[in-house]
Structures are given as structure tokens and as C-alpha cells.
C-alpha positions in Angstrom: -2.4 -33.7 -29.8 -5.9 -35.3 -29.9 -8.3 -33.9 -28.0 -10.8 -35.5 -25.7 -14.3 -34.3 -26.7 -15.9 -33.4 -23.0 -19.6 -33.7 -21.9 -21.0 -31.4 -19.1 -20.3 -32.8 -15.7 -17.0 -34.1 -16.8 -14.6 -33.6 -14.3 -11.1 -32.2 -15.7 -7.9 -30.8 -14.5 -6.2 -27.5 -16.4 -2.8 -28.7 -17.7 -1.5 -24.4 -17.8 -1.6 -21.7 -15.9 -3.2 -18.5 -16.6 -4.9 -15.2 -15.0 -7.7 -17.2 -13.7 -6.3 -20.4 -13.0 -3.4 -22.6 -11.8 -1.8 -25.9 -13.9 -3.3 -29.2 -12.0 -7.0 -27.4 -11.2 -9.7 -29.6 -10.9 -13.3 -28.5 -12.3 -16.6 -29.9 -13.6 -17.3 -28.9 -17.2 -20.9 -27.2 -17.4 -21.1 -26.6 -20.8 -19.3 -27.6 -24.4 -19.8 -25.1 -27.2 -21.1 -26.0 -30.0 -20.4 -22.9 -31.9 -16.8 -23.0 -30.8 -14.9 -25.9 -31.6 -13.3 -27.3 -28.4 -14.4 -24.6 -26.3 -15.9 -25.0 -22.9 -16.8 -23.6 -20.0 -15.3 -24.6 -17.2 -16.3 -24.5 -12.9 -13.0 -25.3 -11.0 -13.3 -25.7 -7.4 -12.8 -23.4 -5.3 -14.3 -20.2 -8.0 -17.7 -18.8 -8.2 -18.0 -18.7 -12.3 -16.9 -20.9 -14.9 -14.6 -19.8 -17.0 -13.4 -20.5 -21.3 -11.3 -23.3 -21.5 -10.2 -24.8 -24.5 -9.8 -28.8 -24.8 -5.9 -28.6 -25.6 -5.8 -26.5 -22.1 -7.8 -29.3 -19.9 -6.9 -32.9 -19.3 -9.5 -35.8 -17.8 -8.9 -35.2 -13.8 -8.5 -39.2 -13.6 -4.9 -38.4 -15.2 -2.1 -37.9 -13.2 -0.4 -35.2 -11.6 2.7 -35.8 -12.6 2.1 -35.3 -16.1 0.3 -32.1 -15.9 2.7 -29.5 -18.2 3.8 -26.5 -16.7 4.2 -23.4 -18.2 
């Protein structure tokens, strides 16, 4: 899968679940790593501190719903 390459303020939704975060989350991205390749830290609402996301994990919010994956 091609990846989208997100900017800071981007908003996103997490296409899996994990420890930290639910499938179909939306969040602003605050920061894109340059060191990391496709890594980026990620606010979702609702949660004080961003968290490491990786671009295969997010999705542009503007995408639907129903296509989210889950796990």
C-alpha cells in the first residue's frame, strides 16, 4: 500500500487498534519525522499527548468509516 506523506495539522483517522488507541480515531498530526521514515506523531481527540503513529497505521480523516480495517 502507498502511503500518504502527512504535514503537521493534517487531520487523520487510525485505521487499527492498539494500547493507546481505537480503529476510526480522529487526530491532528503535530509532527512528521524526518529521521523515521513514515513516522509521526499523532494528537487524537479526546488524549492529552500525541502518540507514534506510522503512515500505514493512519488514513486521511476525509476517508470513510466504512473502510477503516479492523483488527
Amino acid at each position: 500500500m502507498a502511503t500518504t506523506p502527512y504535514q503537521p495539522g493534517d487531520r487523520v483517522r487510525a485505521r487499527v487498534s492498539n494500547s493507546l488507541v481505537q480503529a476510526g480515531t480522529l487526530g491532528t498530526v503535530v509532527l512528521r519525522y524526518s529521521t523515521m521514515r513514515n513516522g509521526y506523531e499523532v494528537r487524537f481527540d479526546g488524549q492529552r499527548a500525541a502518540i507514534l503513529m506510522w503512515a500505514d497505521e493512519l488514513e486521511p480523516a476525509d476517508r470513510s468509516a466504512d473502510d477503516t480495517p479492523q483488527p
